[in-house]
C-alpha positions as a printed Julia matrix, in Angstrom:
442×3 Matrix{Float64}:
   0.0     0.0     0.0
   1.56    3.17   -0.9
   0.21    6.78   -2.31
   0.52    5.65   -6.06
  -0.97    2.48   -5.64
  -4.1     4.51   -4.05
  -3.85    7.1    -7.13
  -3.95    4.23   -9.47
  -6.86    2.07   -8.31
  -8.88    5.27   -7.94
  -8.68    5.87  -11.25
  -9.01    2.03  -12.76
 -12.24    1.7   -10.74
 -13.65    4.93  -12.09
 -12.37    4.3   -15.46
 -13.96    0.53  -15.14
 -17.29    1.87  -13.78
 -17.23    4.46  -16.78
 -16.72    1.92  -19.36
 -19.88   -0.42  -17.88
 -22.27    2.08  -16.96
 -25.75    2.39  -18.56
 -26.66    4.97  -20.67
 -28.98    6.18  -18.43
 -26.5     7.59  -16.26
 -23.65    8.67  -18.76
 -24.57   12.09  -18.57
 -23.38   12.76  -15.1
 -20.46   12.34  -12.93
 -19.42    9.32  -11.18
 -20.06    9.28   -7.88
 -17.25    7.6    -5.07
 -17.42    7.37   -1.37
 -14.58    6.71    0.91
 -14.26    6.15    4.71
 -11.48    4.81    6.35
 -10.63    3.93   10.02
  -8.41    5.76   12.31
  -4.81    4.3    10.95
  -1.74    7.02   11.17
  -1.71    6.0     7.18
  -4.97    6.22    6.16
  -5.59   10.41    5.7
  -2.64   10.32    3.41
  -4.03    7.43    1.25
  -7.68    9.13    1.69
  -6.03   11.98   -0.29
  -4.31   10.07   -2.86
  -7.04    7.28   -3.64
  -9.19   10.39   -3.73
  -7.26   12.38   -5.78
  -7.24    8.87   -8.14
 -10.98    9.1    -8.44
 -11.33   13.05   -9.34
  -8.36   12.91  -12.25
 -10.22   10.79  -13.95
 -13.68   12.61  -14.13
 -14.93   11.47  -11.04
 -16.4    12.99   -7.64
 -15.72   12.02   -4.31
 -17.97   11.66   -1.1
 -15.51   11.65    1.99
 -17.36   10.12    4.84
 -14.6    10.24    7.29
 -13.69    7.89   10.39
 -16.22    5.45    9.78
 -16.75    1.76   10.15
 -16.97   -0.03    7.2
 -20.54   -1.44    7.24
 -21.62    2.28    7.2
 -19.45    2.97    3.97
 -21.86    0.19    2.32
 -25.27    1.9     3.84
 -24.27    4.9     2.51
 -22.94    3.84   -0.86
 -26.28    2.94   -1.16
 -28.13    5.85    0.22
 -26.21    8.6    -1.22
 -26.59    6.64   -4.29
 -22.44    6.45   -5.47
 -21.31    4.32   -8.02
 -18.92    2.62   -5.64
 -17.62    2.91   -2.16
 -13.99    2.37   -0.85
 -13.02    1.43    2.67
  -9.68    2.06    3.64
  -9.01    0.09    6.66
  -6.87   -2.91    7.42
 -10.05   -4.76    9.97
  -8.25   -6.11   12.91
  -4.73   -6.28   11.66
  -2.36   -3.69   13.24
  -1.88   -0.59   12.76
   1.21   -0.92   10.4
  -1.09   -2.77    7.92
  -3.88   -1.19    5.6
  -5.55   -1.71    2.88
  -9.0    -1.27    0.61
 -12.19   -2.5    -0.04
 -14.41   -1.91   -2.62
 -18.18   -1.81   -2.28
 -20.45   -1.61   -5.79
 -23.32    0.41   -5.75
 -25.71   -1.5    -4.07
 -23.53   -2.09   -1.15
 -22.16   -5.39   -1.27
 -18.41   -6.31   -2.03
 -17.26   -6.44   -5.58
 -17.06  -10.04   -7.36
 -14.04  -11.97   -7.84
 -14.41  -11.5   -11.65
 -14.79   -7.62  -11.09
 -11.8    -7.79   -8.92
 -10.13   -9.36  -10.96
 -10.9    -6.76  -13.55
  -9.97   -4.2   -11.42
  -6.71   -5.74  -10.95
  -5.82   -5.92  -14.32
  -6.72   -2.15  -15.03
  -4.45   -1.69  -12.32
  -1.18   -2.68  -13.14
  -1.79   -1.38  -16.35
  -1.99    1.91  -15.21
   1.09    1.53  -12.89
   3.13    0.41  -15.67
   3.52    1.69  -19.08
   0.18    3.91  -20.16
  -1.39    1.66  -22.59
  -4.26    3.92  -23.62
  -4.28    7.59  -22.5
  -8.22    8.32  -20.39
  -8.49   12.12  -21.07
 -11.78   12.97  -18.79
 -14.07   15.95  -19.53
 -13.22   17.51  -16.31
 -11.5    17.09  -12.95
 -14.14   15.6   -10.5
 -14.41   17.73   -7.18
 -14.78   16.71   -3.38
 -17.22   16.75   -0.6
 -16.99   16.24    3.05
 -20.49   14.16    4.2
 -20.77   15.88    7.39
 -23.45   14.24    8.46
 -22.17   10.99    7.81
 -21.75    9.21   11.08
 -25.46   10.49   12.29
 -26.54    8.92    8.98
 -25.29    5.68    9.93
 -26.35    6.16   13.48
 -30.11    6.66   12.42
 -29.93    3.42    9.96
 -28.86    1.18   13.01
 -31.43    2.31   15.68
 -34.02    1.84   12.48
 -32.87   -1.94   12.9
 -34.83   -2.3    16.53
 -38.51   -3.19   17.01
 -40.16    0.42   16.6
 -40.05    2.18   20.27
 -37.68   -0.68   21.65
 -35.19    0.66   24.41
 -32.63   -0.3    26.23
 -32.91    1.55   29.12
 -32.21   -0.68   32.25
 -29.11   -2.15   30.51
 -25.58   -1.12   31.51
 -23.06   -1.88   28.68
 -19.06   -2.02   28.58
 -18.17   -0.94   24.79
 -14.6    -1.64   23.75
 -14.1     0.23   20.49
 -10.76   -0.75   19.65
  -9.56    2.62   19.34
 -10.83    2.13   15.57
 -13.79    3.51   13.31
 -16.78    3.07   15.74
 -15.09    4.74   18.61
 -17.88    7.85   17.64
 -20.99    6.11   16.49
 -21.06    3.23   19.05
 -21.68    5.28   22.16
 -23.5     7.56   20.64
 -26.13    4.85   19.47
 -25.97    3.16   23.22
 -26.48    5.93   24.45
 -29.17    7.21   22.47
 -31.02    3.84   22.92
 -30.96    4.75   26.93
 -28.19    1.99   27.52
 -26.14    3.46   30.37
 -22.45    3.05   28.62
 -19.09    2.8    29.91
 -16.74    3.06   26.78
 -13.19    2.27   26.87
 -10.79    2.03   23.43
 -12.51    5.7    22.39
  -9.3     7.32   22.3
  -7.55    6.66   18.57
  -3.91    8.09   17.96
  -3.38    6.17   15.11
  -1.35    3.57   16.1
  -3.43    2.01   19.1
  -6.05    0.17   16.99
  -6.84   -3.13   18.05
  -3.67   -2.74   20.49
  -4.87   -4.93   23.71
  -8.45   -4.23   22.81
 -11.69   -4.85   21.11
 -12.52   -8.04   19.57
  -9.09   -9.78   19.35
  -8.73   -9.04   22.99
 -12.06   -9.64   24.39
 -10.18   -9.72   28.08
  -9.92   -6.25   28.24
 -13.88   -5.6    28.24
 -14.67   -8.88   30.45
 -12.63   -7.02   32.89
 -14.31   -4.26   32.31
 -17.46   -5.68   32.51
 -16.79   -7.01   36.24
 -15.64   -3.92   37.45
 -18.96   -1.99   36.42
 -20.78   -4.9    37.1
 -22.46   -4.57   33.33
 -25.17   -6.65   31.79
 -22.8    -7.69   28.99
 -19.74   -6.32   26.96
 -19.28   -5.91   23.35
 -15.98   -5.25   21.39
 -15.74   -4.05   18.08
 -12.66   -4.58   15.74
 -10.92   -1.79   14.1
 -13.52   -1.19   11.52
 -16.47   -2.5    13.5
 -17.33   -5.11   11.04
 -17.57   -7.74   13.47
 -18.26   -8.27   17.76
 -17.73  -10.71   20.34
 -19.46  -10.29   23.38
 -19.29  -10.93   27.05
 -21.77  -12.27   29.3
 -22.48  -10.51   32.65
 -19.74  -13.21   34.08
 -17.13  -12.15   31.91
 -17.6   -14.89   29.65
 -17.1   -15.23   25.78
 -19.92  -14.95   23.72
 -18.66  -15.75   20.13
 -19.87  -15.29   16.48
 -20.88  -18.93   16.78
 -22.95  -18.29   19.98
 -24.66  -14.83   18.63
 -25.73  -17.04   15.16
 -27.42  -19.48   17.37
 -29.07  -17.02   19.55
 -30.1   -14.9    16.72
 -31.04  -18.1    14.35
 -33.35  -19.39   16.83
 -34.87  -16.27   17.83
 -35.85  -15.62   14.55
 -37.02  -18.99   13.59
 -39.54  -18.69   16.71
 -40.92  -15.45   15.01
 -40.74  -17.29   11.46
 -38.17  -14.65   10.73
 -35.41  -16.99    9.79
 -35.32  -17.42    5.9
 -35.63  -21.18    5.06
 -35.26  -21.76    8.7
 -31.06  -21.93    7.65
 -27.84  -20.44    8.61
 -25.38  -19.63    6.94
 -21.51  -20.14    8.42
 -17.71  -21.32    7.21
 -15.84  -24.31    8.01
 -14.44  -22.56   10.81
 -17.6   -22.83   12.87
 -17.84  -24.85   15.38
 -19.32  -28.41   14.91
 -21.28  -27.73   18.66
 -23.04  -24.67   16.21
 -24.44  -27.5    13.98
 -25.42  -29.66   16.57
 -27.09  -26.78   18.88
 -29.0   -25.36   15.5
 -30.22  -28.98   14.31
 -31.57  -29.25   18.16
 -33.73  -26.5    17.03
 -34.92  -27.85   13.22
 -32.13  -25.19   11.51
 -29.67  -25.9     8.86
 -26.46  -25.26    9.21
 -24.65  -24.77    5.29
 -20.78  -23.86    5.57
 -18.74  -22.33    3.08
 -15.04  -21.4     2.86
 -13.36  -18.87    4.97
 -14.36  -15.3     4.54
 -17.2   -12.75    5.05
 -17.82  -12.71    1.24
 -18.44  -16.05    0.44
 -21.0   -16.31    3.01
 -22.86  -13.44    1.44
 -22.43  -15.07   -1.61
 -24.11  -18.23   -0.28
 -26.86  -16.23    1.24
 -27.62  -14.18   -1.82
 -27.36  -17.31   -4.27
 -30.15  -19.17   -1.63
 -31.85  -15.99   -0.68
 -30.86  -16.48    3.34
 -30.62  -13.89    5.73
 -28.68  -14.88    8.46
 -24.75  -16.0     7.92
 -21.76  -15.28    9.86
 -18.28  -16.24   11.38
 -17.36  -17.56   14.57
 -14.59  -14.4    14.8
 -17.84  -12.06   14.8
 -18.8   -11.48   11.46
 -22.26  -11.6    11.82
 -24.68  -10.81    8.46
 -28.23   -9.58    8.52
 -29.28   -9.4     4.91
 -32.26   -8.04    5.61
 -31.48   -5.33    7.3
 -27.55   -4.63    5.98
 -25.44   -6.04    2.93
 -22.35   -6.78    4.78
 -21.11   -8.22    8.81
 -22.01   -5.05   11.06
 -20.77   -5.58   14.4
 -23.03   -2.98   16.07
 -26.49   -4.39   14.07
 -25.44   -8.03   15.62
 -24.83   -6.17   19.06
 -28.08   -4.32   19.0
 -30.25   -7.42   18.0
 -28.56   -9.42   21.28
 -29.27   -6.34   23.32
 -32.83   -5.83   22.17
 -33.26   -9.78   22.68
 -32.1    -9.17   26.65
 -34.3    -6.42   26.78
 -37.52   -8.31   25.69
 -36.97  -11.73   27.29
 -35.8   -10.41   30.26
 -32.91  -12.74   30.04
 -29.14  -12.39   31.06
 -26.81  -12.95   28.39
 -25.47  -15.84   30.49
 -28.92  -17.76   29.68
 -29.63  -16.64   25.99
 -25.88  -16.88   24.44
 -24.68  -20.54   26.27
 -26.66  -22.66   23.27
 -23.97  -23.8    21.57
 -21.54  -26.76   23.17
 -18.12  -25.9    22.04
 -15.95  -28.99   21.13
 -12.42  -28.46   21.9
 -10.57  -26.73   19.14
  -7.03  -24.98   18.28
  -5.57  -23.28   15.99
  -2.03  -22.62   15.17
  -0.18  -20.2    12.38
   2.81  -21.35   10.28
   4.82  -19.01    9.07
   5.3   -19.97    5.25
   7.59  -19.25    2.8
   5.64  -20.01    0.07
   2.23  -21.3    -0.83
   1.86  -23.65   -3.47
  -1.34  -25.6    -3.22
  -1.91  -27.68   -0.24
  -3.43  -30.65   -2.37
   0.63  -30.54   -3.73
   2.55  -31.65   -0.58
   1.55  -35.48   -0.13
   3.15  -35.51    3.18
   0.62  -33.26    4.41
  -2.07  -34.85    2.32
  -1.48  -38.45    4.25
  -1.18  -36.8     7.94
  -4.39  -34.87    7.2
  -6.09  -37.46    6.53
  -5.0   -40.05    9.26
  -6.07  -36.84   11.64
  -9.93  -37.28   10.31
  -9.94  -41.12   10.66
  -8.84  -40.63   14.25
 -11.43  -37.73   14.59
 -14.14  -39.47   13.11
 -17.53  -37.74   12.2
 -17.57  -35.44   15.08
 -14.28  -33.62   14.53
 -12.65  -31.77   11.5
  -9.31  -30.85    9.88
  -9.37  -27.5     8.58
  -5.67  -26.37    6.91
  -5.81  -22.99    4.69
  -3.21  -19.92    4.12
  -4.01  -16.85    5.24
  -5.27  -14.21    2.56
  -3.52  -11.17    3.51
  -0.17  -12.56    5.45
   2.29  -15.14    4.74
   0.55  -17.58    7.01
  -0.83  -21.16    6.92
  -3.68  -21.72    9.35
  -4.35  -25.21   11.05
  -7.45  -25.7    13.08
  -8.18  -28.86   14.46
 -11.34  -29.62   16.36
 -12.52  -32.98   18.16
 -14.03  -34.54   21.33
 -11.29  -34.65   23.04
  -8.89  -31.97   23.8
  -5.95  -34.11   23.94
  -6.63  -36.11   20.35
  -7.22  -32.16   18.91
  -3.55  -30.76   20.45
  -1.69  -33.98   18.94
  -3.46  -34.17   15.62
  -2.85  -29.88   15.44
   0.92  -30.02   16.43
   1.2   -32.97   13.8
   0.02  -31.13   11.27
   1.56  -28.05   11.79
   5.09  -29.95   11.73
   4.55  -31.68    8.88
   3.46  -27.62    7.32
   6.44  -26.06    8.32
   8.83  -28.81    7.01
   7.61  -28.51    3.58
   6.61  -24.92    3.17
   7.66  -23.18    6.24
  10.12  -20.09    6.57
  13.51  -21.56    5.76
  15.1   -24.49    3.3
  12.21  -27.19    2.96
């Protein structure tokens, strides 16, 4: 990620939305939106990825410090063409990066992407065609942005629902909803004691939010709150904590949500939505209950994917990424926070009773460092151990090995009965990994 880079994709994105736009809309401007979180590096590529956009004909919506579900509401509402998000989620704050929303507020395609891609390095090498525009698009500050988004999300409750009564801990990582999320709590009547509000630009996700869920549980005991909810650093997904200080995980908000719904034959096709890194105690708790359970691989996008394809409205990830399609087109940590809340509220239950459905089997993870990837299907070694792993497992236990998308990372999650048989069968694997492809001679 560097200024050019951000130049460059502004301008293959517009000049890719200007070449496939109807010709009902080819007599005015394209229209981009950008938020970003609160990153030292992210004003300076705000500037530059916005500067992209206007030298190419384009104008450009800044929405500010922002979390990134809102960039995709307001895509949509201020009806843009596109929306960028630059924010690097729960990495640190050395890392950043972009994503691209189309107009109608869900992420871009592969093919698109790939597209987009291809524009790209076209226009950071050689100029292969020059793109002279008709004029130099101009900039706008939204101003109103983050009371926008704040409006949307209360619109999400049961009409008059409060949550008055309720005393919340709210960890915003030091990241994009460190504005809107106590200003919604509080403006629901929650009474709200925020910590990880205070962004320099290098504290995001530091020791806090939803990576580091022990720094609310504390917080939680200390107040004595009803529960605790912390955001990641662009408040795209949540975990919570019970009024114990207990974890309440994306796999443990699905179920409570899922079944909710299905009792108010809300729940589309009474199914849900998840990826193989759910938790086989998720399937079991939601086939208790006469749901589905439909996995696919690991990432917030193919789940929408599956959820558009079967027209579903309820998918997530057990990291947090929670997805309401009826009510938003991407994970939105605060929407999954405020339908747990408003569940407490009417049921009159503690979180400790609504969010314990789902009987977590043991399960680890581990990251290899890699030195390449080359397709895991490629190193028979692995292939053989893998497979020995889920004959000793047996149906209720699974193998999961992937690389990371965005760092040079294998992941190997192994989950079982029996927390012993899952350590072995993990470290196994994970040798076997870093012998063929891990940092170093093979």
């Amino acid at each position: 990620m560097t200024e050019k880079v951000c130049v460059a994709l502004g301008e293959a994105v517009v000049r890719l939305l200007s070449e496939t736009r109807g010709p009902s809309t080819s007599d005015r401007p394209l229209v981009v939106s950008i938020g970003r979180d609160t990153r030292e590096s992210g004003d300076r590529f705000e500037k530059a990825l916005a500067w992209g956009v206007m030298r190419v004909g384009a104008d450009v919506r800044i929405l500010g410090v922002i979390p990134t579900p809102a960039v995709a509401h307001l895509t949509r509402s201020i009806h843009a063409d596109a929306g960028f998000v630059i924010s690097a989620s729960h990495n640190p704050y050395q890392d950043n990066g972009i994503k691209i929303f189309g107009s109608d507020g869900f992420k871009l395609s592969d093919d698109l992407e790939a597209e987009i891609e291809r524009t790209l390095l076209q226009s950071t090498g050689p100029p292969s065609r020059p793109y002279v525009p008709d004029r130099v698009g101009q900039s706008q500050l939204v101003p109103d942005a983050i009371d926008r988004y704040g409006r949307f999300l209360m619109a999400t409750l049961p009409p008059g629902l409060r949550l008055s009564g309720l005393r919340v801990a709210l960890d915003c990582a030091h990241g994009a909803g460190y504005e809107v999320g106590p200003k919604v709590m509080e403006a629901l009547g929650a009474t709200t004691v925020v910590t990880g509000a205070h962004p320099d630009g290098r504290n995001i996700n530091r020791d806090c939010g939803a990576l580091h869920p022990q720094t609310v549980a504390d917080l939680v005991r200390e107040q004595g709150a009803d529960l605790g909810i912390a955001l990641d650093g662009d408040a795209d997904r949540v975990v919570l904590i019970d009024e114990h200080g207990r974890v309440v995980d994306g796999d443990d908000i699905l179920a409570l949500i899922a079944t909710t719904w299905k009792k108010q034959g809300k729940l589309a096709k009474d199914t849900v939505v998840a990826t193989i890194m759910s938790n086989i105690g998720l399937e079991i708790a939601l086939k208790e209950q006469g749901i589905e359970l439909v996995r696919t691989g690991v990432g917030d996008r193919y789940v929408v994917e599956r959820m558009r394809r079967d027209q579903l409205n309820l998918g997530g990830e057990p990291s947090g990424h929670i997805i309401c399609l009826d009510r938003a087109t991407t994970g939105d940590g605060l929407i999954a926070a405020l339908l747990v809340t408003s569940e407490m509220v009417r049921t009159e239950q503690p979180l400790s009773r609504l969010g314990r459905m789902v009987n977590h089997f043991p399960q680890r993870q581990v990251d290899v460092q890699v030195s390449r990837k080359p397709p895991l299907e490629d190193l028979p070694d692995l292939v053989a151990t893998i497979k020995a792993a889920e004959q000793a497992l047996g149906h209720r236990g699974r193998v999961v090995v992937r690389y990371s998308g965005t760092e040079s990372k294998a992941r190997v999650m192994v989950e079982g009965e029996e927390p012993q048989q899952v350590d072995h069968w993990t470290d196994e694997i994970a040798e076997v990994l870093r012998e063929a492809v891990g940092e170093g001679p093979p």
